[in-house]
C-alpha positions in Angstrom: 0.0 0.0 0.0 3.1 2.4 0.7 6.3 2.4 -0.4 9.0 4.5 0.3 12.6 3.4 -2.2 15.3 4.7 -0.9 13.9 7.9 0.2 16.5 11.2 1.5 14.6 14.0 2.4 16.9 17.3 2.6 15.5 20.8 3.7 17.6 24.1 2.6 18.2 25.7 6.1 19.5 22.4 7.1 23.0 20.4 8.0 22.1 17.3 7.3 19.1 15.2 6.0 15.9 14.7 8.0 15.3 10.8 6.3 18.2 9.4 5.2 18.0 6.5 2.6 14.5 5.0 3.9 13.1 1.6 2.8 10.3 0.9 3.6 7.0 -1.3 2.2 3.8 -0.9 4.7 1.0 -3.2 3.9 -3.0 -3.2 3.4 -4.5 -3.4 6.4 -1.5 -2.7 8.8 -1.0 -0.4 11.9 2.0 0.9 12.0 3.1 3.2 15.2 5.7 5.8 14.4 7.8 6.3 17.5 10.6 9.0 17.9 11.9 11.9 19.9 10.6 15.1 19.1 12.4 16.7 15.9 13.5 13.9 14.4 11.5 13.4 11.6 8.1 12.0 12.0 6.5 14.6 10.7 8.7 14.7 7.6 7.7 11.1 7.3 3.7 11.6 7.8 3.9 14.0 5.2 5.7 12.5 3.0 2.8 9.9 2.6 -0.1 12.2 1.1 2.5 14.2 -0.8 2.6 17.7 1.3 6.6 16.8 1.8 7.9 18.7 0.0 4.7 19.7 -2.3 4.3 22.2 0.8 7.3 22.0 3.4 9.7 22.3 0.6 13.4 20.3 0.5 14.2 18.0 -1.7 13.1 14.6 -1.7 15.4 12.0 -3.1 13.9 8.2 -4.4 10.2 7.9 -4.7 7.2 7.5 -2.2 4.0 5.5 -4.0 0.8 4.9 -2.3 -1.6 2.4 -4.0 0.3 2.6 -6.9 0.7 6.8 -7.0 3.7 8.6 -7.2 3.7 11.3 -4.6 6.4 13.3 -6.7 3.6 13.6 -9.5 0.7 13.3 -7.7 0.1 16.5 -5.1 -2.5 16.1 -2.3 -5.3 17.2 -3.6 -5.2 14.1 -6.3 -4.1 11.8 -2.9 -7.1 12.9 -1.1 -9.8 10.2 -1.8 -6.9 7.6 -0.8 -4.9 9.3 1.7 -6.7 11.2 5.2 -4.3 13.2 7.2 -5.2 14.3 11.0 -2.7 16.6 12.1 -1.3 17.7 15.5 -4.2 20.9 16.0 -7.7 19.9 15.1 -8.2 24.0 14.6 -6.0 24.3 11.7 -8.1 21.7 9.7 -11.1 22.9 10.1 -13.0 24.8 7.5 -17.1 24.9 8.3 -18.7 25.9 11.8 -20.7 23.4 13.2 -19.4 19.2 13.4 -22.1 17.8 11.4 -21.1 20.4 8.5 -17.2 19.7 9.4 -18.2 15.9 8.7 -19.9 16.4 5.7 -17.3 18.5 4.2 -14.9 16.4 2.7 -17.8 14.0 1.0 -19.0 17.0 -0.9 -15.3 17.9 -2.4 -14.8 14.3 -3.5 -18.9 14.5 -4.6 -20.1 11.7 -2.5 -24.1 11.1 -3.2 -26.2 12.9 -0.9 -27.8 9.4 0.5 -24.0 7.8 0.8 -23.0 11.0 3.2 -26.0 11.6 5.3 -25.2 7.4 6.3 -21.5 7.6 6.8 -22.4 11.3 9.0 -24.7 9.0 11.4 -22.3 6.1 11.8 -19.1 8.5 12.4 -21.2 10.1 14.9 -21.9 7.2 16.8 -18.4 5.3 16.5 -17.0 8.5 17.9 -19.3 9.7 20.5 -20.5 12.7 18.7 -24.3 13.0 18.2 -24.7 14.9 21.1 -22.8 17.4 19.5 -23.8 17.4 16.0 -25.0 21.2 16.0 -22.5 22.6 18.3 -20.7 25.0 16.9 -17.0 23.8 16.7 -15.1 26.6 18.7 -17.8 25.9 21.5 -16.1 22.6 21.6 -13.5 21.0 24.4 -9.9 20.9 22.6 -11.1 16.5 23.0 -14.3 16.9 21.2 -12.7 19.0 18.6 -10.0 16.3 18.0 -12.8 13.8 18.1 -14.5 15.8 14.8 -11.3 15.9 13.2 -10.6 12.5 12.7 -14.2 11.9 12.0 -14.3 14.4 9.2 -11.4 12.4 7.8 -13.0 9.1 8.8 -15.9 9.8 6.5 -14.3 9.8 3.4 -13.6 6.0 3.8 -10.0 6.5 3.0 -7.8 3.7 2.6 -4.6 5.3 4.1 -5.3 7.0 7.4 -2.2 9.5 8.9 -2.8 10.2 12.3 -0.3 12.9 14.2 -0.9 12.7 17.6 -4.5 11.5 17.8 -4.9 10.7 21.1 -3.2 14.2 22.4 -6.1 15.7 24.1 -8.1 13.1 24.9 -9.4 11.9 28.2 -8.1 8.3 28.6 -11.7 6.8 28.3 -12.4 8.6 24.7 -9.1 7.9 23.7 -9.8 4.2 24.3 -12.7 4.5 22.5 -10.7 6.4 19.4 -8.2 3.8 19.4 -10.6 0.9 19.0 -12.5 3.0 16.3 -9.0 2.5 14.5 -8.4 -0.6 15.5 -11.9 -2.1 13.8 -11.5 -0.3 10.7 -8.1 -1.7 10.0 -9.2 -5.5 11.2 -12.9 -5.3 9.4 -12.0 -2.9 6.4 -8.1 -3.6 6.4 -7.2 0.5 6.5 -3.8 1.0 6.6 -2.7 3.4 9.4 0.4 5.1 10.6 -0.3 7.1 13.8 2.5 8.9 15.4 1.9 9.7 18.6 4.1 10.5 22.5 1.6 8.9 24.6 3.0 5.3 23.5 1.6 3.6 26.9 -1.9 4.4 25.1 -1.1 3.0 21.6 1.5 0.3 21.7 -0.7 -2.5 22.4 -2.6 -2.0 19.3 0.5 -1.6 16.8 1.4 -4.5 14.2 4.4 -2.7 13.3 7.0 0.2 14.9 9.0 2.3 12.9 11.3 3.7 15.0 13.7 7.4 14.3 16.8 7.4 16.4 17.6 10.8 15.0 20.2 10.3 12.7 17.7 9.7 9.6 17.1 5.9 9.7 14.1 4.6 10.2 14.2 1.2 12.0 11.3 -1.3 11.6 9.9 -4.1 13.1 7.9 -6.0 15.7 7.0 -3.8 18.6 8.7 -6.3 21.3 11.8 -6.3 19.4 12.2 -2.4 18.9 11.5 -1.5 21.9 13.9 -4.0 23.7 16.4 -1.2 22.7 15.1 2.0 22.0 15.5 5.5 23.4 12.0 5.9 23.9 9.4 3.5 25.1 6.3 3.4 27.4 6.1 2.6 31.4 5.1 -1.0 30.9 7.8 -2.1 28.8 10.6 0.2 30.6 9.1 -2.3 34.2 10.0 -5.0 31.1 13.4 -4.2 31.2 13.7 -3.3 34.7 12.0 -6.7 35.4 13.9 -8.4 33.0 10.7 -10.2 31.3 11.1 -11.7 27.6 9.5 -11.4 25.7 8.6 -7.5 26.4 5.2 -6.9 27.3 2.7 -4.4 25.6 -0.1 -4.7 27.6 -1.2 -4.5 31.1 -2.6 -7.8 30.5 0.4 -9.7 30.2 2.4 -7.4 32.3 0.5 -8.8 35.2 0.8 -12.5 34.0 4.8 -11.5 34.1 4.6 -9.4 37.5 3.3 -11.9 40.5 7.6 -12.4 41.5 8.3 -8.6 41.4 4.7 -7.8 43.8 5.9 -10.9 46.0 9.4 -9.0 46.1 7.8 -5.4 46.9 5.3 -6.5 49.2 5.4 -5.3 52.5 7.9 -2.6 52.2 8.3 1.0 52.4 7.0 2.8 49.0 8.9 5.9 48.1 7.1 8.9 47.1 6.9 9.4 43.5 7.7 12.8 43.8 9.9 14.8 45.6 8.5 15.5 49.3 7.7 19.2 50.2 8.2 20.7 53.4 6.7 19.5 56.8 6.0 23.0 57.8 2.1 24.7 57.0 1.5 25.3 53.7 -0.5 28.9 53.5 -3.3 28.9 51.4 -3.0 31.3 48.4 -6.4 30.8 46.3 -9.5 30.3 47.8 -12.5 29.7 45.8 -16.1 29.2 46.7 -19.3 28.7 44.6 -17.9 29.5 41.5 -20.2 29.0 38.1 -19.7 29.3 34.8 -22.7 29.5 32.2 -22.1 30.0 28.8 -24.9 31.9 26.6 -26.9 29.2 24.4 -26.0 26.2 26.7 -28.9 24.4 29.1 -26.4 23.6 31.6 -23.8 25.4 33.4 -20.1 24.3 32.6 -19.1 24.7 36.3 -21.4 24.3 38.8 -21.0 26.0 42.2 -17.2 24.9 42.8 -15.1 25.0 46.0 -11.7 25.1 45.6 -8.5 26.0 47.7 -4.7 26.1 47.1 -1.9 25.9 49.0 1.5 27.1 48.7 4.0 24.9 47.6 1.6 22.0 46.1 0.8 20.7 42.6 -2.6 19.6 41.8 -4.0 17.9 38.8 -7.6 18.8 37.7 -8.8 16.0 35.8 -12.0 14.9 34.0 -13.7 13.5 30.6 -13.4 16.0 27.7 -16.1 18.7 28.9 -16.6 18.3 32.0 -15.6 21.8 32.8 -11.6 21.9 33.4 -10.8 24.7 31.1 -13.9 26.3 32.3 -13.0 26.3 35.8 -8.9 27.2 35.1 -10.2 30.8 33.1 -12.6 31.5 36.2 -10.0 31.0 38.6 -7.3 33.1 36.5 -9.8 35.9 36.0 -10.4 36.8 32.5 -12.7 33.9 31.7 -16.6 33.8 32.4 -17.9 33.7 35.8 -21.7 33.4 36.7 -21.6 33.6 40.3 -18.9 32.6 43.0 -16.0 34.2 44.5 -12.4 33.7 43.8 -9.8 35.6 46.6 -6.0 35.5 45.8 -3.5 36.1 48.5 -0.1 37.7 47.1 2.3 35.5 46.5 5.5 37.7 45.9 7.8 38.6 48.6 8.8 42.1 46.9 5.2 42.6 46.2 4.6 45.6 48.0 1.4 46.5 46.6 -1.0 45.0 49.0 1.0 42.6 50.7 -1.5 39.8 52.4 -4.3 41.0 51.6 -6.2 38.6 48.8 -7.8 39.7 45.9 -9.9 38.6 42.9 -8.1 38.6 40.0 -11.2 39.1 38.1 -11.7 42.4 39.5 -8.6 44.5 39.4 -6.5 45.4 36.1 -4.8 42.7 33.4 -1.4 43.5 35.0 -2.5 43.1 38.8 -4.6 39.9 37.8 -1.2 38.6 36.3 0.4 39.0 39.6 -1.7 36.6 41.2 -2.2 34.1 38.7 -0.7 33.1 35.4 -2.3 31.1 33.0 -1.2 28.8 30.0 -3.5 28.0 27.6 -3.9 24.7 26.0 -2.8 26.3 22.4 0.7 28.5 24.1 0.7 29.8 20.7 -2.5 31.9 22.1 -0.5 34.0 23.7 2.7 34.6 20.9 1.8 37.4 18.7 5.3 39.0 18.3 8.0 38.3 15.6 10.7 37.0 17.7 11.4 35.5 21.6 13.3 39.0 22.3 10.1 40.9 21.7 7.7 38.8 23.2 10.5 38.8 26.6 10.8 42.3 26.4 6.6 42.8 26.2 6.4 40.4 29.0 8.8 42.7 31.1 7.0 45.9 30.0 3.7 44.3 31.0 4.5 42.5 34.5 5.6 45.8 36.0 7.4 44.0 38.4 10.5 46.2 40.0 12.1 43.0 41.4 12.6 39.6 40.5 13.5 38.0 37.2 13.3 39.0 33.8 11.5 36.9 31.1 14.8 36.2 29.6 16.6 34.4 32.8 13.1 32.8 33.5 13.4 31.2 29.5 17.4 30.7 30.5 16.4 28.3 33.2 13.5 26.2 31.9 14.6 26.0 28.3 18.7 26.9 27.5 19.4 27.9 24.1 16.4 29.6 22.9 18.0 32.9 20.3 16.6 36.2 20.6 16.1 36.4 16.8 14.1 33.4 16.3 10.5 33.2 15.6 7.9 31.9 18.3 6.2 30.0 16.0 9.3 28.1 14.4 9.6 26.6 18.1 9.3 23.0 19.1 6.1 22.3 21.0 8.3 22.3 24.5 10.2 25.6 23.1 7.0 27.1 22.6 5.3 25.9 26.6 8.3 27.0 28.4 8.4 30.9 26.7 5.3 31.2 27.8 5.4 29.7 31.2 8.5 32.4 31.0 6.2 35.2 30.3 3.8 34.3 32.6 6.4 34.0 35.9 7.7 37.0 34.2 4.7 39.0 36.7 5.5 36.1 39.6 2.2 34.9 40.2 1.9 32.4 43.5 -0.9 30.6 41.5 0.0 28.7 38.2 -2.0 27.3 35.9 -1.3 25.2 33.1 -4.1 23.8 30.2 -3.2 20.3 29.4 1.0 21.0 29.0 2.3 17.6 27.5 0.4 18.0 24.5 3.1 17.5 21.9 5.2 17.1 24.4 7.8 13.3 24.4 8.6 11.8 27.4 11.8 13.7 26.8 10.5 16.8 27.4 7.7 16.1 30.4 10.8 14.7 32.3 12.1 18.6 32.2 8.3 19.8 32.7 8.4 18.1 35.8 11.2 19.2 36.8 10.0 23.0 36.1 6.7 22.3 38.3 8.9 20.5 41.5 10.9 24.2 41.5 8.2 26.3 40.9 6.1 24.1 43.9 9.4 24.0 46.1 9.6 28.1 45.4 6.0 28.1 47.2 3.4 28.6 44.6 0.3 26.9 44.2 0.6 24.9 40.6 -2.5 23.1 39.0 -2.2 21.4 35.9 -5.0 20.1 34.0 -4.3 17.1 32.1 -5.4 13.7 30.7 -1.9 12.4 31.2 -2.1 9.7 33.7 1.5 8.7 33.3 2.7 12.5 34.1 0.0 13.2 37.0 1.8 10.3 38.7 5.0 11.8 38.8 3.9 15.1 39.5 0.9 16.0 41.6 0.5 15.6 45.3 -3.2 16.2 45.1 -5.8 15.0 42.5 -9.4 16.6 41.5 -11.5 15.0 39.9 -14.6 16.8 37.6 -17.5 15.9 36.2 -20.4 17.8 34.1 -18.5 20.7 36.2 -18.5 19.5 39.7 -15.6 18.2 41.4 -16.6 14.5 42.2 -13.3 13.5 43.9 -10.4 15.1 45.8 -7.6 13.9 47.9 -3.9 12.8 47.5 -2.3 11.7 44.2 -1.8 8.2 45.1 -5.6 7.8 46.4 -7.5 8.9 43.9 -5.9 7.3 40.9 -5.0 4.2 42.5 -8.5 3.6 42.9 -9.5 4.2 39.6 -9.4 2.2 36.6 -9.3 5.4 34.5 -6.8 7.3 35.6 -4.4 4.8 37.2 -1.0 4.9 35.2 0.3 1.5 33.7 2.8 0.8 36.9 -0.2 0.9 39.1 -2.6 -1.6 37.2 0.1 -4.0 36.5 1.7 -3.9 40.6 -2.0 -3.7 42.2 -3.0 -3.9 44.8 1.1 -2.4 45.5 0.1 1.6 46.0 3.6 2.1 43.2 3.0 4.8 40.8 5.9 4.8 38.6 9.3 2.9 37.2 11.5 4.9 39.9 9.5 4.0 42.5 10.0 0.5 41.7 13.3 0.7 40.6 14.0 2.4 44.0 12.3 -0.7 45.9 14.1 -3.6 43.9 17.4 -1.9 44.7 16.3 -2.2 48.4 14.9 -5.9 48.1 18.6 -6.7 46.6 20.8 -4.7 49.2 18.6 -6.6 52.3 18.6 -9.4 50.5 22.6 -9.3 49.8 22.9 -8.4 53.3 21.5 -11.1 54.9 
């Protein structure tokens, strides 16, 4: 179905080549997982499927790429389209009619599907993807879940037999994604769709791949069986890093047969001392910095309220995760809190954080009633799309606007905040040209820029490798361990188990459960990360906290 011959892929600006001499022949019917550190190449390779490398990157590609028998070199994407659907990394960029049912129906009518044909393919998308509750919603009303959710559908419709997925799964909470996944799943078993889905959250994914193609980064793309790649790659999920730790063969990629591997390393943890998955904060009181009671949020047009009378309070110091199924008011909440979103009714009261703040030093306000710069003060925001907040043709003038705008006479600048969470970022170059991490940490820069004590973050990891969360979580532990309050809202089991002390749970915009980390996602089948279904009922979270606990079992064990 797709074959690459001996393809080099060389862009102007750079060194050396992005694919180098791939050879590659994916099959009818196959699912093929594209795994690789960020920047090196899997984009390149994604588009070089459907022709828009280098019809609309650019470079020079060297051999030939054919799919179903097409030359991409003569064949541009517009002739690919009735064989090829691409779903890139930002459902907002592919969309081009306002409500989902239109958005579905839109790519029948260019390749002039009958009338009858689309109206039937429209009904069955929206059920196999959860989405005829939402067929008349108008699609920037929608959670950045349910808008990735209409993307793929509006490819899925036009019955493609080559599906390109970039990061599918990306803002989705882990129940939908599930229920993406095995969307994908049937249509390549029953209808034998190829598929190549690239995508960082591998722990959701890797049990369903036939085949892994795997970048190191030097422009060779290695291939094969998912247990035999990943026995020695840079890059792999939770459950088959315990593989290795555990020494299992061969490797599993499920918890499944994790478990049927695991009952020797539970006996061998049992009954000892598990260490935190986190770094421990301070024994002494943590002082509450945001305190929120009764907050609502109704938007105009919509029966229900997306938050509904919420209680909230943070403390100096912690890290909470606010999670919850796409729509169930996360975003909602984070914009009421911060002060320039919508809110019905409640109260929000912010105590200054800043020790040079010598505006109105302990005494709290809402940040939803003094000016933009003051609000910024108390609490900074990033938005789930950074790029939101980048307007400016370089990082130096977006630092520099940051200063000018925090008017704060002591602490940082922008510049030394970007220094510290991301080295190496020029002056000159463009926001926009940024990596995805590149792009979170200037704006987390310009938002400590004002030194808020309450930070917010809208689902971070997006586009983020496990790379890149690693030094994420190391930004939240110092920004915690400096004494602000941090919430992060996220669908990313596997990083809310290294990082938060506390867990909130929402639902149709209450908060349904609240407590520490470990409690609430322990007990849940949802949101426990892989460690913690394959070692239950062991309360372990991650791979260092049972690498940490072997090492232990072996010293005792050596000593006596």
């Amino acid at each position: 179905m797709i074959t690459f011959d001996h393809v080099t892929v060389q862009y102007d600006e750079a060194a050396e080549p992005v694919l180098r001499d791939v050879d590659l022949t994916v099959e009818e019917g196959e699912l093929c997982l594209v795994v690789g550190h960020t920047g090196v190449g899997k984009s390149t390779l994604l588009g070089a499927v459907n022709g828009l490398v280098p019809h609309f990157t650019g470079g020079t590609v060297y051999g030939s790429v054919t799919v179903d028998g097409r030359d991409t070199a003569h064949h541009p994407p517009r002739e690919l389209a009735d064989v090829v659907g691409v779903v890139g990394q930002d459902p907002l960029d592919g969309f081009v009619t306002d409500t989902v049912e239109e958005e579905l129906a839109y790519a029948m009518e260019q390749l002039a599907v009958p009338p009858e044909t689309m109206r039937k393919r429209v009904e069955e998308t929206l059920d196999l993807l959860g989405l005829a509750d939402l067929r008349h919603r108008a699609l920037h009303e929608l959670s950045g879940g349910q808008q990735q959710r209409v993307a793929i559908g509006s490819v899925l419709t036009a019955h493609p037999r080559v599906l390109v997925l970039d990061e599918p799964t990306s803002a989705l909470d882990p129940t939908a994604a599930e229920e993406v996944l095995a969307a994908i799943t049937r249509l390549v078993h029953d209808l034998g769709v190829t598929v190549l889905l690239a995508e960082h959250r591998l722990e959701r994914v890797v049990q369903y791949a036939d085949r892994v193609l795997y970048l190191p980064g030097d422009g060779r793309v290695v291939t094969g069986a998912p247990a035999e790649v990943f026995r020695t790659t840079a890059i792999a999920p939770p459950i088959v890093e315990l593989g290795r730790h555990a020494g299992w063969t061969p490797l599993p990629l499920s918890v499944r047969d994790a478990r049927r591997a695991a009952a020797p390393l539970r006996t061998r943890l049992t009954g000892r001392v598990v260490p935190p998955a986190r770094p421990t904060a301070s024994g002494a009181p943590r002082p509450r910095v945001l305190d929120a009671r009764g907050v609502s949020v109704r938007y105009r047009g919509q029966a229900l309220p997306a938050v509904r009378e919420v209680d909230l309070e943070l403390r100096g110091g912690e890290t909470v995760a606010l999670m919850g199924r796409n729509g169930s008011g996360k975003s909602s909440l984070l914009w009421a809190l911060q002060g320039s979103g919508q809110r019905s009714d409640g109260t929000v009261r912010v105590t200054p954080w800043n020790p040079s703040d010598r505006a109105a030093p302990g005494v709290a306000r809402d940040p939803g009633s003094v000016s933009a710069t003051r609000a910024r003060q108390l609490v900074g925001l990033v938005p789930q799309t950074p790029t939101d907040l980048l307007y400016l043709e370089s990082v130096k003038q977006e630092l520099d606007q940051a200063d000018s705008e925090s008017a704060v006479a002591a602490g940082p600048s922008a510049r030394s905040i970007l220094d510290r969470l991301a080295p190496g970022i020029g002056d000159a170059a463009h926001p926009r040209d940024l990596s995805e991490g590149q792009k979170l940490a200037l704006v987390l820069a310009i938002q400590l820029s004002a030194a808020p004590g309450v930070v917010l973050l809208d689902e971070p990891t997006r586009g983020l490798d496990y790379r890149a969360k690693a030094q994420l979580n190391a930004i939240l532990d110092t920004l915690a361990a400096e004494g602000r309050a941090v919430v992060v809202s996220t669908h990313d089991v596997e990083f809310v188990a290294r990082t938060a002390d506390r867990v909130v749970v929402m639902a149709e915009g209450e908060i349904v459960a609240d407590g520490p980390a470990a409690d609430v996602v322990v007990s849940s089948p949802v949101f426990a990360p892989q460690v913690a279904k394959v070692l239950s009922p062991l309360p372990y979270l991650t791979i260092d906290q049972v690498r940490t606990g072997t090492e232990s079992a072996r010293v005792e064990g050596g000593v006596q």
